[in-house]
C-alpha positions in Angstrom: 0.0 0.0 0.0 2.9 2.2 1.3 4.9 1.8 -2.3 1.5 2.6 -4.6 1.8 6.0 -2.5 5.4 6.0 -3.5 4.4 5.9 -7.0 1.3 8.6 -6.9 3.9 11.2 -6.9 6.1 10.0 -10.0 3.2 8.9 -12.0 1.9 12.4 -11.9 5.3 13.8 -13.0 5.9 11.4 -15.5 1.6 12.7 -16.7 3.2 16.5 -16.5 5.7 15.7 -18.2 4.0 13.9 -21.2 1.5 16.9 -21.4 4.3 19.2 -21.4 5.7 17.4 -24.4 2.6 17.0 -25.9 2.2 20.7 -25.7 5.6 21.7 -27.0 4.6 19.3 -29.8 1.5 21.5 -30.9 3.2 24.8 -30.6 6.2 23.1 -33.0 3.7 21.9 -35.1 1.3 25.0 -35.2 4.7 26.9 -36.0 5.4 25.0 -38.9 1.9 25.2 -40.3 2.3 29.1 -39.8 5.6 29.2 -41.6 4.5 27.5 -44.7 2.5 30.6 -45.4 4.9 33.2 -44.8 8.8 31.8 -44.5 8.8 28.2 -46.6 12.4 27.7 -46.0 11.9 27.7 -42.2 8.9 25.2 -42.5 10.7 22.6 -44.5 12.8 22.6 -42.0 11.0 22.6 -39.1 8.4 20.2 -40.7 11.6 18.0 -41.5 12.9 17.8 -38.0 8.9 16.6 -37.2 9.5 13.8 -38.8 12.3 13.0 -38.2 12.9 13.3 -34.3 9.0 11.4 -33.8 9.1 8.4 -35.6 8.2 6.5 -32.7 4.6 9.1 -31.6 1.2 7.5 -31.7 0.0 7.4 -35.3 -2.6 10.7 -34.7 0.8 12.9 -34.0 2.7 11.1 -37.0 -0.3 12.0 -39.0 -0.5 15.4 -38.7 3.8 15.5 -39.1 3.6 13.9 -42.1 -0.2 15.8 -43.2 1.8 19.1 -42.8 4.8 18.2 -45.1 1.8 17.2 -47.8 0.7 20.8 -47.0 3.8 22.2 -47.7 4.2 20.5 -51.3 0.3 21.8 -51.7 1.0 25.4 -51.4 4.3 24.1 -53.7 1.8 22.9 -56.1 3.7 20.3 -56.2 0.7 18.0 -56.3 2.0 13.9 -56.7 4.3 15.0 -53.7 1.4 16.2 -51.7 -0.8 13.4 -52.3 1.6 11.1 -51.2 2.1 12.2 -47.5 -1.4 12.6 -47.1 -2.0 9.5 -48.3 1.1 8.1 -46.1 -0.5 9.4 -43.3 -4.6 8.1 -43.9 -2.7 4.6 -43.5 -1.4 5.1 -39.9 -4.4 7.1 -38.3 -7.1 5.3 -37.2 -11.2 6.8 -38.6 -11.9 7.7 -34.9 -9.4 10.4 -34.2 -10.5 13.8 -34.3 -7.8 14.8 -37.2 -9.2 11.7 -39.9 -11.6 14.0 -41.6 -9.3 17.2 -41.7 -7.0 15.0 -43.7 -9.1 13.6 -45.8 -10.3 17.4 -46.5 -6.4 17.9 -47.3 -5.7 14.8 -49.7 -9.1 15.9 -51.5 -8.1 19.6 -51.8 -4.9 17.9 -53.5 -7.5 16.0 -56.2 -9.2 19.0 -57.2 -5.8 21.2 -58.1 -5.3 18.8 -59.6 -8.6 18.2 -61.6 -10.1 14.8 -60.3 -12.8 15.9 -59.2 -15.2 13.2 -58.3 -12.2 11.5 -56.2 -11.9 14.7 -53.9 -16.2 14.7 -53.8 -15.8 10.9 -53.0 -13.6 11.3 -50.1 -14.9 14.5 -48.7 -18.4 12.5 -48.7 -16.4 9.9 -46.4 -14.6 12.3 -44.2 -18.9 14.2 -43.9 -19.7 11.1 -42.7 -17.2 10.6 -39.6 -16.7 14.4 -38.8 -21.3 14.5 -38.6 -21.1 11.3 -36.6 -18.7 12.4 -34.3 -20.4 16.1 -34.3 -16.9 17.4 -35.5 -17.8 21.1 -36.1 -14.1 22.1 -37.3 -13.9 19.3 -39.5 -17.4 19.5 -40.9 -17.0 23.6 -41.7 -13.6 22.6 -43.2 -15.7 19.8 -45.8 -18.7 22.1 -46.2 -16.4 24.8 -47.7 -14.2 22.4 -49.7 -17.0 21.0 -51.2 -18.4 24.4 -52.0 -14.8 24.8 -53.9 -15.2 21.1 -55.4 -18.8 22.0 -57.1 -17.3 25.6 -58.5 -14.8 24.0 -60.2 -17.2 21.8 -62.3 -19.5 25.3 -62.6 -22.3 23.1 -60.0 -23.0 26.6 -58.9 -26.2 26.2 -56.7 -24.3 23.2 -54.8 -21.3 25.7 -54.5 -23.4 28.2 -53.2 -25.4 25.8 -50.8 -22.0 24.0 -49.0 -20.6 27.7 -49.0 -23.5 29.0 -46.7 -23.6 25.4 -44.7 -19.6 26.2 -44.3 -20.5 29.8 -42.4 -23.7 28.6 -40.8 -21.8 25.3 -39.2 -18.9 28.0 -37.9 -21.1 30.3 -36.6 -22.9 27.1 -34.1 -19.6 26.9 -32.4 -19.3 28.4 -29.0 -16.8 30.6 -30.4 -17.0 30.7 -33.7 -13.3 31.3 -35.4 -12.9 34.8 -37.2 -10.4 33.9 -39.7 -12.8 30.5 -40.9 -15.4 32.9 -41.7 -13.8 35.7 -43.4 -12.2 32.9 -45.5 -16.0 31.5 -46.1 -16.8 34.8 -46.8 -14.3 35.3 -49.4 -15.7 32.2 -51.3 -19.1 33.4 -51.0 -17.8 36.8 -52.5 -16.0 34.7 -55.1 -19.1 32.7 -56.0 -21.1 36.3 -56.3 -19.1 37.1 -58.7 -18.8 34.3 -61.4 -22.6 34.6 -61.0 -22.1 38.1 -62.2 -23.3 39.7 -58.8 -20.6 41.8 -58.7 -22.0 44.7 -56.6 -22.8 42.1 -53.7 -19.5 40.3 -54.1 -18.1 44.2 -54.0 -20.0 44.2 -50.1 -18.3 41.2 -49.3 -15.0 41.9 -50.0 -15.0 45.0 -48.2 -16.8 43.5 -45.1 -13.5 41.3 -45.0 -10.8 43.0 -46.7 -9.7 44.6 -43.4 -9.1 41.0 -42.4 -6.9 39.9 -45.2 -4.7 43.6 -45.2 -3.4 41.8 -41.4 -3.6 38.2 -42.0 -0.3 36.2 -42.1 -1.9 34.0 -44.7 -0.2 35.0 -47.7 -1.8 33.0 -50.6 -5.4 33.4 -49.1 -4.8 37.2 -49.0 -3.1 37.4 -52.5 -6.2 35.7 -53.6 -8.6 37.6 -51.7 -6.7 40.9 -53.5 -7.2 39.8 -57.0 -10.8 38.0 -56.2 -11.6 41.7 -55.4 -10.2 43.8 -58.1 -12.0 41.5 -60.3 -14.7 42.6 -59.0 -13.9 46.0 -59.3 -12.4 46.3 -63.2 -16.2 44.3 -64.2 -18.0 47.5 -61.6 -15.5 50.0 -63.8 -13.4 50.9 -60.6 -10.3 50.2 -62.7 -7.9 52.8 -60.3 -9.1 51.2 -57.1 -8.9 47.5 -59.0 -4.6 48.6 -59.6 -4.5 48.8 -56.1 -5.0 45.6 -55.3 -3.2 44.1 -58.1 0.4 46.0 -56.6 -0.9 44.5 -53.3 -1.2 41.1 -54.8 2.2 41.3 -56.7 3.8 42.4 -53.9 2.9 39.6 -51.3 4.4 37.2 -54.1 7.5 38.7 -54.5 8.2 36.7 -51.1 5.6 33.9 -51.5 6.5 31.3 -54.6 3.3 29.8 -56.2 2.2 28.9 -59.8 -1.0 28.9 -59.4 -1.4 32.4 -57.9 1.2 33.7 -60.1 -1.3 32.8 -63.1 -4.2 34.3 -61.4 -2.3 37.3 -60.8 -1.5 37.2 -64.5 -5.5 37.1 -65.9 -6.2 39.8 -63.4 -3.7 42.0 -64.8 -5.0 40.8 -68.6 -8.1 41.9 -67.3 -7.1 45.2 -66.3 -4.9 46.3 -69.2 -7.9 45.1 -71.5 -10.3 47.0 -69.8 -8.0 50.5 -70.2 -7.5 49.0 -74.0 -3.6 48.2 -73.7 -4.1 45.3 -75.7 -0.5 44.2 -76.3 0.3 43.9 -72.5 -3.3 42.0 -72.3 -2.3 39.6 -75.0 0.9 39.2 -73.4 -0.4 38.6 -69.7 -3.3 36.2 -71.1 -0.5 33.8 -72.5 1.6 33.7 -69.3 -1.5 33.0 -67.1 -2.6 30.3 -69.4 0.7 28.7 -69.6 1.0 28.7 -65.5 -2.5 27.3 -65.2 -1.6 24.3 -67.8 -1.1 22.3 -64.6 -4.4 23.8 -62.4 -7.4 22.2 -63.9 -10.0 24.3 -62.2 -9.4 27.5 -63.8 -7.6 26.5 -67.0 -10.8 26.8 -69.3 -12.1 29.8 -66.9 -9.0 31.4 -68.0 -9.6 30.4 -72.1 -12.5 31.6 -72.0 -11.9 35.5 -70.6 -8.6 34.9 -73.1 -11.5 33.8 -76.3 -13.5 37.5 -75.4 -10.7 39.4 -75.4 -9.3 38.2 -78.6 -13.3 38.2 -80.2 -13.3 41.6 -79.4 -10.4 42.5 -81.3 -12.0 40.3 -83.9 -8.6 38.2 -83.8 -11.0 35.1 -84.9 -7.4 33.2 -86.5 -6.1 33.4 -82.9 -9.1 32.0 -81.4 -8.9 28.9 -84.0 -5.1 28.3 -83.0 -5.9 28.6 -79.4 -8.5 25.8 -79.8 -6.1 23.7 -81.3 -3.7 23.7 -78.2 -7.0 23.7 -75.8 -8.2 20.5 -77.3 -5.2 18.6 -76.6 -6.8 18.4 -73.4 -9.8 16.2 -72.2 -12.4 18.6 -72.2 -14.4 16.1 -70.3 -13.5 17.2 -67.1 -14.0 20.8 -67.1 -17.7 22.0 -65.9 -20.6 22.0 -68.5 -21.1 25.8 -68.2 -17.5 26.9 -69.2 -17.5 24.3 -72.1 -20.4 25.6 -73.3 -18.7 29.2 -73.6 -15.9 27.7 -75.2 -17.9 25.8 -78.0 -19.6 28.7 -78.6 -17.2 31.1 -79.0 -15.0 28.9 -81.4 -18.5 28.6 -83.3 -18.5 32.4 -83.8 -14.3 32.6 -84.6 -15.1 30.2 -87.2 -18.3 31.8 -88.3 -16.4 34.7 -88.7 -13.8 33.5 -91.0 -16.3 31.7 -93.1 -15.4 28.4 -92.2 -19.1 27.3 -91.8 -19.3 23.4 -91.8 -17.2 23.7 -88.6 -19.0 26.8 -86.7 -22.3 24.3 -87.7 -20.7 21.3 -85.2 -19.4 24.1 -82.6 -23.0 25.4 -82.2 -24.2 21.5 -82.4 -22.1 20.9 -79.2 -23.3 23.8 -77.8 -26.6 23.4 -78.2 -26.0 19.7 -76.4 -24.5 20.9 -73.8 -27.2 23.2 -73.1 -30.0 20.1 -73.3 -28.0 18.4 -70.9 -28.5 21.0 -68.6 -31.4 20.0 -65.9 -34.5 21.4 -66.8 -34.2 24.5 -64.8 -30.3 26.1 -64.7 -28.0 25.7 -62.2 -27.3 29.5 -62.4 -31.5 30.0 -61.3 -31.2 27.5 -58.4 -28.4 29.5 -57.4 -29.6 32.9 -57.6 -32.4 31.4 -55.1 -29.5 30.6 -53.0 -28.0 33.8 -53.3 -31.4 35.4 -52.1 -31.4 32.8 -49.2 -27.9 34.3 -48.2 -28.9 38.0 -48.6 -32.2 37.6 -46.6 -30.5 35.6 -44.1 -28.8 38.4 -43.5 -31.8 40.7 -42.9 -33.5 37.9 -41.2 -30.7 37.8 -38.8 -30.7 41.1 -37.6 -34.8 41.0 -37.4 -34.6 37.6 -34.7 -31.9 40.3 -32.8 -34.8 42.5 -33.1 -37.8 40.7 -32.1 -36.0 39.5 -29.3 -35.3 42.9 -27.9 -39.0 43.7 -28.6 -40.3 40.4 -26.7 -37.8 41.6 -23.9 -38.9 45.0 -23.7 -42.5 43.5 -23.6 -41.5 41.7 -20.4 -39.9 44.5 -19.1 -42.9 46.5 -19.4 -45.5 43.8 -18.2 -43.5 42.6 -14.9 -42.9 46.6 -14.0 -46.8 46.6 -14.4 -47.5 43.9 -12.3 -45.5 45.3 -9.7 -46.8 48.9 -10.1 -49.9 47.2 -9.2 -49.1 45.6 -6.4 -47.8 48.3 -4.6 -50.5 50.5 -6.1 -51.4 52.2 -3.1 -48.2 54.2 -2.6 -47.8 57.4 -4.5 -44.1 57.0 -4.7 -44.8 53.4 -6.5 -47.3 55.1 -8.9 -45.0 57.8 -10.1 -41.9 54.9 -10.6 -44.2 52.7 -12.5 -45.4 55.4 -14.5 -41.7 56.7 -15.1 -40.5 53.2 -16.5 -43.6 52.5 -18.3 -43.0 55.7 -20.4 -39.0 55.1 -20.8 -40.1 51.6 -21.6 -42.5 52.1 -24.4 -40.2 54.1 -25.7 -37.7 51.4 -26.3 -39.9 49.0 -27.2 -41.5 51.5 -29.7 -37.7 52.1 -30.9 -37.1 48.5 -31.9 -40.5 47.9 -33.5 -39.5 50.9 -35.8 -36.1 49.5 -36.5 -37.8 45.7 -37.3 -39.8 47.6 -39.3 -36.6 49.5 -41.4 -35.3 45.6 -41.3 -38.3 44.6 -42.7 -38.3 47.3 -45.5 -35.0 46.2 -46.4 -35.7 42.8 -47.1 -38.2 44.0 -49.1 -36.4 46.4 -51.2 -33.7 43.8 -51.1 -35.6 40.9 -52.7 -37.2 43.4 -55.7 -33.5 44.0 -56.5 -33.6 40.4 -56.9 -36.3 39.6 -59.0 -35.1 42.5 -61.0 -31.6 40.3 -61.4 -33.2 37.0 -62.1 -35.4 39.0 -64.4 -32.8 40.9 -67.0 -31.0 37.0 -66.7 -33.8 35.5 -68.2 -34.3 38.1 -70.8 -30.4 37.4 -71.2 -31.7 33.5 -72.4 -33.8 34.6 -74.9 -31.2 36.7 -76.8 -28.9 34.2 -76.3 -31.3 31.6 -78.7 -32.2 34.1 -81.0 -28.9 35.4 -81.5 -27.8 31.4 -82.3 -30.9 31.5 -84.3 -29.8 34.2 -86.4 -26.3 33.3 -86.3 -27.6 29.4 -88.3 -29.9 31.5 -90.4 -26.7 33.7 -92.0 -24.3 30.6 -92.2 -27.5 28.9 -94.4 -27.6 32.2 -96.6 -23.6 31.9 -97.1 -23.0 28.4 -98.4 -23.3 27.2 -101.2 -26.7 25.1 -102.2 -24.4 22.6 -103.6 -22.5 21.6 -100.5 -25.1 19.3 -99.4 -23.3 17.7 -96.1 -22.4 21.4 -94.8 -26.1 22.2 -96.0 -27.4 18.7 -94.1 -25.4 19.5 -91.0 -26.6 23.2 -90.8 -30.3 22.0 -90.9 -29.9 19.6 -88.0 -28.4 22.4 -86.0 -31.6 24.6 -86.6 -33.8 21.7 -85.8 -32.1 21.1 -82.4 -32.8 25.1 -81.4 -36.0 25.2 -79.5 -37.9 28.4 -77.7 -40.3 26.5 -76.0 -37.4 25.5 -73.2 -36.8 29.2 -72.6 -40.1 30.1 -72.3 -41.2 27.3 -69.9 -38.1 28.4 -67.3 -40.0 32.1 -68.1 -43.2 30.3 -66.8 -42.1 28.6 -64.1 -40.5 31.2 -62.3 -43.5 33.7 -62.8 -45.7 30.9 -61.0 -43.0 30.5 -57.9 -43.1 34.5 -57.8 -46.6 34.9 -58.6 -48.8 31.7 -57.4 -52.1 33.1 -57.7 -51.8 35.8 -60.3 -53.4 33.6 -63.5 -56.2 32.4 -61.6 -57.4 35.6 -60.2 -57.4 37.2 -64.1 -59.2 34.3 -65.0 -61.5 34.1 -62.8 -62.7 38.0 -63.7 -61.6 37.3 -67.3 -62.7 34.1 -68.6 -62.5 35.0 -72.5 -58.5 35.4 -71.8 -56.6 32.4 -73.7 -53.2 30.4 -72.1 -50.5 32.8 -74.6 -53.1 35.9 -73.7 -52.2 35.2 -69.4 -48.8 34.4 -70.5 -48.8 38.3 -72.0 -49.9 39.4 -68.9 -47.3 37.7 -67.1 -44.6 39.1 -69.0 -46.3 42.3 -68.1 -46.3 41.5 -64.5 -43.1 41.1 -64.4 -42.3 44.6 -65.6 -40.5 43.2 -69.0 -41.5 46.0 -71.4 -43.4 45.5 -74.8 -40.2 45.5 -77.4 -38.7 43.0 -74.8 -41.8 40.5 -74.8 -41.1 41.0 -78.8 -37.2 39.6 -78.3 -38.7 36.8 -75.6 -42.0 35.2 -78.4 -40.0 36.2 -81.4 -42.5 38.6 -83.1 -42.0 42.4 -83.9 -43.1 45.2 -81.8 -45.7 46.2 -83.8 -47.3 42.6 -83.6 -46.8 43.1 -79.5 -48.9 45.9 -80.4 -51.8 44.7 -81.5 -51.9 41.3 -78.9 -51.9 44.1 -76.8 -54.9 45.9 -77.7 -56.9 42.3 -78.3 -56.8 41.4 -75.0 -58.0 45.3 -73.9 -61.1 44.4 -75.8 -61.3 41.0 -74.7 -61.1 42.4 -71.0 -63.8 45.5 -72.1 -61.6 47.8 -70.4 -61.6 51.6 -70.8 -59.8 53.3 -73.8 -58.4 55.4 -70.6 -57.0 53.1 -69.1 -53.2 51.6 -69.9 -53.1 47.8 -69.8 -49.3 48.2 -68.4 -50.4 50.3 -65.4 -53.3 47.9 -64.5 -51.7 44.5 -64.2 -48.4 45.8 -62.8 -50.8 48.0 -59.9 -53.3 45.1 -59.3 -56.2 47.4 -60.1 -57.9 44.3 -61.6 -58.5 43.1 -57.9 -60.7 45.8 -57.5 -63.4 44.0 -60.1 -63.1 40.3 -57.4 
């Protein structure tokens, strides 16, 4: 008995002492994950003394040893090399440790640099399943938001989007939720704004965390961040402001070696000198980002694409055809259905454009395949649903602040009542009730008026929306009738004795059809609307199915020479549709048909 107290004392050293270690082991270890983003020379080494100096830790600190060497080769680029010590290290740590899903996060990041995608989403789908059934929040934000990146890459925008907002959402749950995880969520959200072309709420973003990335010691997340933003700004026409964060950019990578933000920095520039029209340095920026990105999947045909409107612009159409020739060395396959679209169409035009027309026939072929193997409504709507989920979330957020302060001030106000009452009979009580009633309705009146701004926000906020999705949609239909037009002058041009060009031209016509366009216009009237074709059926009954589909264009504020672009007819036939359906509704000569539906003075007549 006397020698097991003996021991208590030198087993509790011996515990101190292994926590110590353990302890000096994190700090090394969060020192060399620090370094690899701001001084790579002392990371190798320090990540190389890990390894070597530990062999004989338990397998979770080998792990993270060897996971931080494979992060070192990541930020490399040197892909294969990173791959293989996150690999190495999935083999020693067992599925239960807290650190399994974080490293599968890292091995899949690895797969999508380097453009296998679907073996980064199958193991990020593994490494959801452990970090939800251990309730690993860390792990779980970390997957949400490389998933997010995952489903950009293959232009999957309204899953981007959704794991993007589940990445913030899962961080903000946490008891103290980690300021650097969201601004780097929030960045990717901004990101995602703007390929969607909502560059005035990806311009909000950026400068709601651009304070955050001017301090950070993360070098390639800021560099990013920096030219994320000025892309932003050269498509807003802030070109000056845009500069400055290009110099920023270039200056962080003086110091900090990577390919793949060296060719980001490269289209940005290309972007900027094109927008300011110094083509040459464009042209000249364009080929050195391209020929950095050969290696980074993701944004190779992202960058082709800005490279293909640049040179259409300049109405350099043999370039484009030379370009294609070197792009098409590569398996388009993997690249995501909405950037190979682009592509196919604008080689179509480039070769259009030089009269080449049996070959422009089987670019606008493929891109009219590519387009029917789209799901029946866009990824790019779903999305901008998404996007209006975020934004009112936003508002919503700040209205559940509210309406708590207004249930509080309730309570307030009802207990200082019930005890005013109780004690009634004193003067002094009276006067002190009557005091903090007064202060009290005051408050509560203050944040029922500021629920109410909130409130008025959303509103005005989700009219800014419809007004987006709108001019999108109106977007669509030029987009067929411009192909339209485009198969209809190729027809005129060739010759009636080229049969197979003549055969191949015909099948491309035959493929474009109108309807799809104007059922996605349908559909989203009736998710906005719900009720709005029964009511003007109900009071007009003598209205026919394309005579409520009018109105709804109406209703949706598109004017009368756009409802002529969407049904293909001229304005002067929008015209007289127009004034049939006045006289089929018997309404006054006074009264404008516009002004009625978009007022909802026909509810008056129910």
């Amino acid at each position: 008995m006397k020698k097991n107290i003996y021991l208590l004392p030198f087993a509790f050293l011996m515990s101190c002492l292994s926590f110590g270690q353990e302890n000096k082991l994190d700090l090394l270890q969060e020192n060399a994950f620090q370094f690899i983003f701001t001084d790579q020379t002392k990371a190798l080494d320090l990540i190389d003394s890990l390894n070597l100096e530990n062999k004989n830790l338990l397998p979770k600190e080998q792990s993270r040893n060897l996971s931080l060497k494979g992060v070192y080769y990541g930020v490399q680029n040197e892909l294969d090399s990173a791959a293989h010590y996150f690999q190495k290290a999935l083999k020693i740590i067992p599925k239960e440790e807290e650190f399994y899903p974080k490293l599968v996060n890292n091995l899949a990041i690895t797969y999508k640099k380097k453009g296998e995608y679907q073996e980064a989403l199958s193991l990020l789908l593994d490494g959801l399943e452990v970090a939800r059934e251990n309730n690993n929040l860390d792990a779980l934000q970390k997957i949400y938001s490389e998933m997010s990146s995952c489903y950009r890459a293959i232009n999957n925008y309204n899953l981007a989007v959704e794991y993007s907002l589940k990445s913030i959402e899962t961080e903000n749950k946490k008891k103290q939720p980690n300021a650097k995880s969201i601004a780097f969520e929030k960045q990717k959200t901004a990101n995602l704004y703007g390929l969607l072309g909502n560059y005035g709420f990806a311009e909000e973003i950026y400068e709601e965390i651009i304070d955050y990335f001017n301090e950070s010691p993360y070098q390639d997340a800021n560099v990013s961040t920096f030219l994320n933003y000025a892309n932003a700004l050269i498509k807003l026409d802030k070109v000056n402001e845009a500069f400055g964060y290009i110099k920023k950019a270039k200056k962080t990578l003086k110091d900090f070696k990577n390919d793949e933000l060296f060719a980001f920095l490269k289209l940005t520039e290309a972007n900027y000198y094109a927008s300011i029209n110094q083509n040459n340095k464009a042209k000249e920026c364009y080929e050195k980002s391209l020929a950095s990105f050969q290696q980074h999947q993701d944004n190779y045909l992202k960058t082709v694409n800005e490279y293909l409107s640049f040179l259409s612009k300049n109405n350099s159409f043999e370039e484009i055809v030379n370009l294609s020739k070197r792009v098409e060395d590569k398996d388009l396959s993997k690249f995501g259905i909405l950037d190979l679209i682009e592509y196919k169409n604008n080689i179509g035009e480039a070769h259009e454009n030089l009269s080449k027309f049996k070959q422009a026939s089987v670019y606008y072929k493929t891109t009219i395949q590519l387009k029917d193997s789209l799901q029946k409504l866009e990824n790019f709507q779903i999305a901008k649903d998404l996007q209006a989920k975020y934004q009112n979330e936003i508002i919503d957020q700040r209205n559940t602040i509210l309406q708590e302060r207004v249930v509080s001030e309730t309570r307030k106000t009802l207990a200082v009542l019930g005890f005013s009452l109780a004690i009634g009979i004193l003067l002094v009580s009276i006067i002190f009730r009557y005091r903090i009633q007064f202060r009290n309705k005051n408050k509560l009146a203050k944040a029922l008026q500021e629920k109410l701004e909130a409130e008025n926000e959303l509103i005005i906020l989700k009219d800014a929306l419809l007004q987006q999705q709108k001019k999108e949609l109106l977007s669509k239909s030029y987009e067929n009738i411009s192909l339209e037009k485009k198969i209809a002058n190729i027809t005129k041009k060739i010759p009636k004795i080229d049969r197979n060009t003549y055969k191949e031209i015909k099948e491309v016509k035959s493929m474009i059809s109108p309807e799809d366009e104007l059922n996605k216009l349908k559909f989203e009237f009736e998710r906005l609307y719900p009720n709005f074709r029964e009511e003007i059926h109900e009071i007009y009954p003598e209205l026919s199915k394309n005579d409520l589909l009018f109105l709804s264009f109406i209703k949706l504020k598109f004017t009368y020479k756009e409802i002529a672009t969407i049904l293909s007819i001229t304005h002067q036939s929008v015209i007289t549709k127009k004034y049939r359906i006045v006289k089929k509704m018997k309404l006054s000569s006074e009264i404008d048909l516009y002004d009625f539906i978009i007022n909802e003075s026909y509810k008056s007549f129910m």
